[in-house]
N, C-alpha and C positions, 0 to 999 in steps of 0.2 A: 283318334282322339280329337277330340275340341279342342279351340281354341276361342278362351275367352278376349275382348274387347276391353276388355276393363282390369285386366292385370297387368303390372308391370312388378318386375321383378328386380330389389336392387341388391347386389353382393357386392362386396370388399375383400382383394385380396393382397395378402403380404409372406412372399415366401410360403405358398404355402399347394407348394410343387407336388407334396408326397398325397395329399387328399384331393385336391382339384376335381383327378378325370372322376373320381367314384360319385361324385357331388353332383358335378353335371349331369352324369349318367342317373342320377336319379332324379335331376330336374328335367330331364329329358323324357321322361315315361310316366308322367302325372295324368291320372285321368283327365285332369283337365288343363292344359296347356295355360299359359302365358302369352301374352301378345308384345314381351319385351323382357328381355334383359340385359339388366346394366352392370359391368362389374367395371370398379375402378380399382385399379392396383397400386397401393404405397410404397412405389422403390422397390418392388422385388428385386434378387441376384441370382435367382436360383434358377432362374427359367419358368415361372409360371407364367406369363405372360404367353408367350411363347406355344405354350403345352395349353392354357384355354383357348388359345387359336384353332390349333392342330386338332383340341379335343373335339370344339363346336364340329367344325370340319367334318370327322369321320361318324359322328353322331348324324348328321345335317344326312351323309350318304345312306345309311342304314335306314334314317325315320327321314322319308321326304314330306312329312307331313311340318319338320321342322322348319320347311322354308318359311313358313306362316309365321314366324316367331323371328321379332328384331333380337338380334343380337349385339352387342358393343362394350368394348373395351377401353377403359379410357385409363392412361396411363399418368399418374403425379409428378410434377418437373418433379417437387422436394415431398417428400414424405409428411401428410398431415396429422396423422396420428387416427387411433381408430376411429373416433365423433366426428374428428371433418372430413375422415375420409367417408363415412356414412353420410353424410349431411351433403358432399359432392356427388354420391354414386343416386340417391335418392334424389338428388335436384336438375339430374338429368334423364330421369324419367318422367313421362307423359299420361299417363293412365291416370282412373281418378282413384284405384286400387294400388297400392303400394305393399309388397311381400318382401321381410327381410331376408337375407341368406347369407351365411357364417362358409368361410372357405372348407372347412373339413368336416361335417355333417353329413348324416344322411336321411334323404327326405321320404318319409313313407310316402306310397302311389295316390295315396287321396290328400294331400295337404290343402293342395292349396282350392279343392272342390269343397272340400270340407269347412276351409277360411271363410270361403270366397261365397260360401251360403248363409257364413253367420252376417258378414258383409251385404246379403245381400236380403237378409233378414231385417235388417236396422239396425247393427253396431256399427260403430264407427271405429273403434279399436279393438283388436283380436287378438289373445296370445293363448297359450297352454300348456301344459305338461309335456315332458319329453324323456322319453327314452335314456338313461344313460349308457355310452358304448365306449369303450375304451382304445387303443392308438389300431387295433388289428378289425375293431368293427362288434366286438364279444359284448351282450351286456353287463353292466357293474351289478345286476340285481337289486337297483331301486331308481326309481324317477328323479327327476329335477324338484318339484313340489317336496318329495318326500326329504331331498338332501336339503333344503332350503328350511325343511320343519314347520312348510306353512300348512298354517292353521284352516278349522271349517270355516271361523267366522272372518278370514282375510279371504278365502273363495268366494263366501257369498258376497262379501263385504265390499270387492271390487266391482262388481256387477248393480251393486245399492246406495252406494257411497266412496268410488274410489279413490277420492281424496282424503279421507281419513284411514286409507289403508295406507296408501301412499309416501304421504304425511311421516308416516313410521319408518316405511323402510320402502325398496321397491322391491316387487315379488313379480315386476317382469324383465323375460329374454328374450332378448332381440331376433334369434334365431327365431322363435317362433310365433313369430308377430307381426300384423298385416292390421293395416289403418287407410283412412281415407284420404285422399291428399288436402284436405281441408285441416287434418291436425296437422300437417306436415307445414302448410303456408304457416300456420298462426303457429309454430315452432321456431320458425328458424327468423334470427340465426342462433343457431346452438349455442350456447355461452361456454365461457371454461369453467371446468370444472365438473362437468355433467356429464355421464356417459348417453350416447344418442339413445338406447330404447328405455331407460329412464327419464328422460327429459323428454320424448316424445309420451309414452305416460301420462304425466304430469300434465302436458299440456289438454292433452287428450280430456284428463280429471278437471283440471280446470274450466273447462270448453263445455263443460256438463256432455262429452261425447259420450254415448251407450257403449260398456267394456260385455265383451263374450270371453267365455275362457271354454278353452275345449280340452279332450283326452290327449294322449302323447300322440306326435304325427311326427315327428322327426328322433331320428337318433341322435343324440346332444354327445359327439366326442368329447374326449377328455383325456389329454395326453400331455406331455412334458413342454410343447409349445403353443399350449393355450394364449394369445394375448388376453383373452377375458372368458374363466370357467367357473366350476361350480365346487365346492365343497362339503363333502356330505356334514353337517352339520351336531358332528358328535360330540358325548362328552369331552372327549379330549380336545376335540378342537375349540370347544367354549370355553375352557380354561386355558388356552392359548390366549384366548381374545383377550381375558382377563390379566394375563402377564405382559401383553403388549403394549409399546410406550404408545400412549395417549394424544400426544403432542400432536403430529401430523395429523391424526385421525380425524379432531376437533376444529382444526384447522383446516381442513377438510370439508367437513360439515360442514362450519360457518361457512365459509366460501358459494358452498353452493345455495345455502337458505339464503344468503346475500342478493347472489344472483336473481334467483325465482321471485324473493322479493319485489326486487329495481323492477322486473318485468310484467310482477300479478294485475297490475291494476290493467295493461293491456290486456289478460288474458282473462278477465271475471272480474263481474262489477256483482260478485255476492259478497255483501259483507259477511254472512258466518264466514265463507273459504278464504277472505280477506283476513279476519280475525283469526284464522287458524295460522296464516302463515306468519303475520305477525309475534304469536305465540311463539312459535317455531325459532325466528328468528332470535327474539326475548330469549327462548328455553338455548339455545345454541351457543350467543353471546356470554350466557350464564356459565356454559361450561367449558368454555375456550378459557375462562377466568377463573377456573379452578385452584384453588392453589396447591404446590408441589406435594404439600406436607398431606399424609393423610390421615394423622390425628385432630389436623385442625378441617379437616377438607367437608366434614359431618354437616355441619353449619352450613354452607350456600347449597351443598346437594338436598338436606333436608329441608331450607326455602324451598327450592323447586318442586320437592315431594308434595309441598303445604297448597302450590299453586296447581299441580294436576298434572304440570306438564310431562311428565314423566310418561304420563299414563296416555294424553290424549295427543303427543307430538313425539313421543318414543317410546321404547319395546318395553315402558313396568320395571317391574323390580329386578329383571335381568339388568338393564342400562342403570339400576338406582348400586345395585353391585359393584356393576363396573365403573360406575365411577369413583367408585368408596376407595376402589383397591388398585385400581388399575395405575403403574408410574407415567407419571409426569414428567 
């Protein structure tokens, strides 16, 4: 197996002792090798720490082609939470290729030959569909795309105009996703409130960087100690969404159009994507300011309908619903 020169590989782990050795064992047997990998650990108790030592170790003996491959562990005095600790385990790698990796996955044997061609094609940011597999490795019989319900014209849409898919909602996983270190610099530092592969996205969209999207290359677990996973996107769960109080959520939102905002003018001097975030922020502020009642609540949702934003800064008449009905 090769090893390429231009990968560096960053993971994050917290506790997460039970999938480790199966994860490395399959970053370990990639057609095409890695020239680094970085895992930083948030306060594990369990012993992971410990067990990615021991694993590299008897992996390093079996495949001695793995001497070629840095290895490093860098452990958190206090717990940063999952964006800083992504944003520390990526800012201490060195390559000008950057590949994320999720502590309990498993990576099909072409990942990152397959990333690392659209990269080497002219993207500058990579992500794709994945496999869903459940806590023993079994698949759930459908995709991450298909639980998410994205659409044809957000596939193409990212690839054409990523910041007006974006804009809406994010339709990338960080598990399966490899950028240049050029969105990474003009990224950080992460702000609160952002999860790190949507905000690197973002940047990325901003940056007018070229998006690739590929087939599933990883199995995307999905088990009871997900810190961030996926849900299949079902009737019933969208009538959930609809019964759930509003408040935080909105508050939420604002928070982070606030942020992106304070930062866009470093990151694009386009006024349309300038204009867009603006909007964004306008359509956000609107609905932090909803009021409780939602007999009278028709009135500022139906302004926002008259203005577009519904349509060109959020998900239509799904979000035009949920605002109608959803408690405050």
């Amino acid at each position: 197996m090769a090893i390429s020169p231009d990968i560096a590989v960053a993971m994050c782990t917290y506790n997460g002792a039970e999938y480790i050795v199966e994860q490395l064992e399959t970053m370990a047997v990639q057609t095409l090798l890695p020239a680094q990998i970085v895992v930083s650990d948030d306060g594990s108790t369990d012993g992971t720490v410990a067990l990615l030592k021991q694993a590299w170790e008897r992996l390093h003996v079996r495949s001695p082609e793995l001497a070629g491959v840095e290895f490093s562990v860098l452990v958190n005095a206090a717990p940063l939470g999952v964006t800083q600790n992504f944003e520390r385990a990526i800012s201490a790698t060195t390559k000008k290729w950057i590949f994320l990796a999720d502590q309990d996955d498993v990576w099909f044997p072409s990942r990152l030959e397959k990333e690392s061609q659209k990269l080497r094609d002219g993207a500058g940011f990579v992500f794709g569909d994945a496999e869903l597999i459940n806590s023993t490795g079994e698949t759930l019989g459908h995709t991450l795309f298909e639980a998410l319900a994205l659409k044809e014209s957000e596939r193409s849409g990212i690839v054409t105009d990523p910041l007006a898919v974006l804009i809406k909602r994010n339709i990338v996983t960080g598990a399966t996703a490899a950028f240049t270190r050029e969105v990474f610099n003009a990224a950080t530092p992460f702000p609160d409130g952002w999860v790190h592969d949507e905000w690197l996205a973002m940047v990325a969209a901003l940056s007018k960087t070229p998006f690739a999207v590929t087939e599933s290359l990883i199995g995307y677990r999905q088990h009871g100690s997900n810190q961030i996973g996926v849900k299949k996107n079902t009737l019933q769960a969208r009538m959930a969404k609809l019964r759930a109080e509003g408040v935080e959520r909105n508050a939420r939102l604002l928070k982070r159009i606030t942020s992106l905002s304070e930062r866009s003018s470093d990151l694009t001097s386009s006024k349309r994507d300038l204009g867009r975030i603006s909007s964004a922020l306008a359509f956000q502020k609107a609905r932090s300011a909803l009021p409780r009642h939602r007999a009278i609540r028709w009135v500022p949702v139906l302004g926002q309908v008259l203005t577009g934003r519904y349509f060109t800064v959020s998900n239509g008449p799904r979000d035009v619903l949920r605002d109608m009905v959803q408690p405050l």
